[in-house]
Each structure stands twice: as structure tokens, then as C-alpha cells.
N, C-alpha and C positions, 0 to 999 in steps of 0.2 A: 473473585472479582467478575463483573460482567462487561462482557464489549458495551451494552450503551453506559458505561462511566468515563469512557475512551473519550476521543478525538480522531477521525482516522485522517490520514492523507494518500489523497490517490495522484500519481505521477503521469500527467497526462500534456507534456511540456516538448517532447522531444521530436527531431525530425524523421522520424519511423523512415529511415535511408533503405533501409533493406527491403521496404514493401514497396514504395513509391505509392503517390498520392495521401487521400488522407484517410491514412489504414486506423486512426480510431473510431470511422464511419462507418467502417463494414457491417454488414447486417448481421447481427445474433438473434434470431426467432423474432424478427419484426422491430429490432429497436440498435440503433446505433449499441459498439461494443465499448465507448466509451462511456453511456447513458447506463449500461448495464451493469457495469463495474462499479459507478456511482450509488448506482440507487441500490444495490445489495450494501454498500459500505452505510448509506442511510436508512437502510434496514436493520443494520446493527448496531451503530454510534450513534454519539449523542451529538458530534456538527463530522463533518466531513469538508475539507481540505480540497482542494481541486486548484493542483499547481499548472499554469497554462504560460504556453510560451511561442509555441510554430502553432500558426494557425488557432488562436487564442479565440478568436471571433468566432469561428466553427463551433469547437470545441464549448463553448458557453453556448450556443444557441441550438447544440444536441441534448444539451441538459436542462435546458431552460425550464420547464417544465415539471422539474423535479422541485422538492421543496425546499424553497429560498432562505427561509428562516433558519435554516439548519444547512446551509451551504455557503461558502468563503472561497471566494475564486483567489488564489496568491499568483499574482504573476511574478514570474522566474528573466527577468533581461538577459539574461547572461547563460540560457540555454543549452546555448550553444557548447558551452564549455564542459557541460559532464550533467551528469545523475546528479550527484550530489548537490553543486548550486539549485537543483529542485527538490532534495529532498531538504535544505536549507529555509529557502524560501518558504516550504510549507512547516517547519518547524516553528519559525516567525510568528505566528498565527496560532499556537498552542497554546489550549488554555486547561487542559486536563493532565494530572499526575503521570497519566499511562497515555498513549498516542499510537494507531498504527500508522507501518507505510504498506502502501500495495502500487501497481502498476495500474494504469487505464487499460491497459492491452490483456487482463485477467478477466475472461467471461466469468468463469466458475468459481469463484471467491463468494460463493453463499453465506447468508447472516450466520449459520451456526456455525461456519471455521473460524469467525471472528471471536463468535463465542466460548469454542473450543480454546483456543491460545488465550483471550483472558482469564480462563479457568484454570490457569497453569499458574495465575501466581493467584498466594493464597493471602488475606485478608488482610497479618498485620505487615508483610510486605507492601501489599498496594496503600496500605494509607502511610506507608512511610514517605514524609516529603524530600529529606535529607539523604545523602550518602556521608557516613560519619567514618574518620580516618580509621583504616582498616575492616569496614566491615564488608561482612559477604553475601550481603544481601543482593537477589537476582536484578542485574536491571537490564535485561531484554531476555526475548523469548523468540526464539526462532524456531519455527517449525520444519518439519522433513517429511520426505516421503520416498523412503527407500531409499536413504543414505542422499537424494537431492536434497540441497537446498530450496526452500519456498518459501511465499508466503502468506497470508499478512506478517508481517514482523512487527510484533511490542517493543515500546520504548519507552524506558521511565523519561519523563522530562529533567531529571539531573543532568543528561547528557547533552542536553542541546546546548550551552551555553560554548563546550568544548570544541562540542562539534561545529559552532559558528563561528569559531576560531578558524577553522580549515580553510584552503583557497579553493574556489566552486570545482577549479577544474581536478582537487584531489580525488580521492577514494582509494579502494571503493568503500564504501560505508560497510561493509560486515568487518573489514579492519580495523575500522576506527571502536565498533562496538564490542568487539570482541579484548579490548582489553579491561575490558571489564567482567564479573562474571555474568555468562550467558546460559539459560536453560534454553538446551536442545529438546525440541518434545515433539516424539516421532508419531505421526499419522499415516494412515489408510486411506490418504486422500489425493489422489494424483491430481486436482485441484489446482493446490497449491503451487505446482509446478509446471503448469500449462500457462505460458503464455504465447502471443500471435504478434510476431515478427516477420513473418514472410507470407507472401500469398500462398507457398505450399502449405502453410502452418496453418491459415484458414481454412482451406479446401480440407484440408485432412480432419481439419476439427469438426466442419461442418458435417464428414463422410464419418466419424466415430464417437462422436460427443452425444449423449442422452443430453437436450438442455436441463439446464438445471439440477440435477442428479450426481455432476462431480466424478462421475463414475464414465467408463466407457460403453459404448453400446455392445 
């Protein structure tokens, strides 16, 4: 399967408490890190998701300029209450079989890790629309790197309907999907597992990150 048959959703809703101010502005090689995160995700999907909630107005007018035809801003009200009320909200808004989620706070989430993790399911899985009672068929895909958890993380759309059952302020969502079967598929990509949370976490990124490259300097 290929990431552009996807939808992705990027989670860009939250009050980034631990950095103060509005830490999805910080500069990554000349362009906001919430701008960057996006447009790799519309580098590789066919529309991209962009759930907005603390500072909503910011956050659209860092991306404005990216291509509108292929972007869906979901606002998230209810923010406040957790992760998941945004990865809900941006579920909403699904309109493809397979769906990623990733973080706005993920510089390094390049087109090809998108396309690596939809390469992990294979053909007659991804055109399955159904989960039929008892089968084992994979519906999500979680990537790793060195035993982390990361991501983008796949998601058949069977599960949203369950998962819009849940109250916003549940999770965390790798519970909810994990009672289903999950392929793990381990990468070489510390990537996956970077994201910027704290101003140490920027400065240190800025001090060892090859942009673009995924890799360390």
C-alpha cells in the first residue's frame, strides 16, 4: 500500500505546558515546526488532517500557505481534556481505508517513513473494508525504534467508530488499539521518536539533528 492512499492526521491542538509560549512556532531551518510537520505529512498523503485547538488562529496562519486543497483544519473544543478528544476529532474527517496519526511537534517525520509503515500492510489487507467476526487481519501498524514506541502510526478506519465511543478525556489510544491485532515494525529511524516538548528538547535538537536526514549529526 502507499502513504498517498492514506489520510494523515497531525495533532497540533494542545497547550505545549512544558515549553510555554507557542512552542509549535519554533524555528526548524527557517519555517515554523508545526509548518514542517504538515507539509512532510502532504508530502506523503493524499489530504492531511490538522486538529487545532490552543491557539487555533496561530497555528492555521503558520500553515496557510501550504496546499489548501488537500488540508482540513478539525477543531478539537474540548482540548483540554486529553490527546485523544483530538485524535477523535481528527478521525471525524476520515475519508480513506488506512489513516495516519503523528504529532505537530515531529520535525523529522519525512515522506518516506510514511511510506515505509504503509508498506507493511500488504495489498489484500489494505483493500479490506470490513473486520469480519474473528478475523486476523492487521488493523494498525506501529512503528519502533529500538524497542521506543513512534511514529506515524496506521490506522484501519474500522476502528474509529469504537474509538468515537470513548470519552475525550480517555486513553491513551495505543490501549484502545491494541486490542486488536497490531503489527509492530521495527526501524532504524530515531525519527520516529523525536519529538520537542521542552525548550531543552529544541536547543538539543537544533545542537544534533542533520535537518532533514532523520539521522543524528
Amino acid at each position: 500500500m502507499r502513504s498517498s492512499d492514506c489520510d494523515g492526521i497531525i495533532l497540533a491542538a494542545g497547550l505545549a505546558s512544558r515549553m510555554g509560549g507557542e512552542k509549535l512556532l519554533h524555528d526548524i531551518d527557517g519555517e515554523p515546526l508545526v509548518r514542517r510537520a504538515v507539509r512532510n505529512a502532504l508530502e506523503a498523503c493524499a489530504r492531511v488532517i490538522v486538529v487545532v485547538g490552543h491557539s487555533a488562529n496561530v497555528v492555521g496562519a503558520a500553515i496557510g500557505d501550504l496546499d489548501r486543497s488537500r488540508l482540513v483544519m478539525a477543531p478539537n473544543r474540548v482540548y483540554r481534556a486529553g490527546m485523544l478528544g483530538s485524535i477523535q476529532a481528527g478521525m471525524r474527517e476520515v475519508s480513506s481505508q488506512w489513516f495516519f496519526v503523528a504529532h505537530g511537534d515531529m520535525p523529522e517525520l519525512a515522506p518516506r517513513i510514511y511510506a515505509v509503515v504503509a508498506g507493511a500492510i500488504g495489498d489484500s489487507i489494505a483493500s479490506s473494508s470490513r473486520m469480519a467476526a474473528g478475523e486476523s487481519s492487521v488493523r494498525a501498524v506501529v512503528p519502533y525504534y529500538r524497542g521506543t514506541r513512534g511514529h506515524p502510526v496506521l490506522i484501519h478506519k474500522g476502528l474509529i467508530a469504537e474509538i468515537l465511543t470513548e470519552p475525550p478525556e480517555g486513553g491513551p489510544m495505543r490501549d484502545l488499539i491494541e486490542r486488536y491485532p497490531v503489527r509492530r515494525l521495527e526501524l532504524e529511524e530515531q525519527a520516529i521518536t523525536l519529538d520537542i516538548d521542552t525548550e531543552e528538547e529544541y536547543q538539543a535538537y537544533l545542537k544534533r539533528w542533520n535537518g532533514g536526514t532523520g539521522r543524528l549529526r
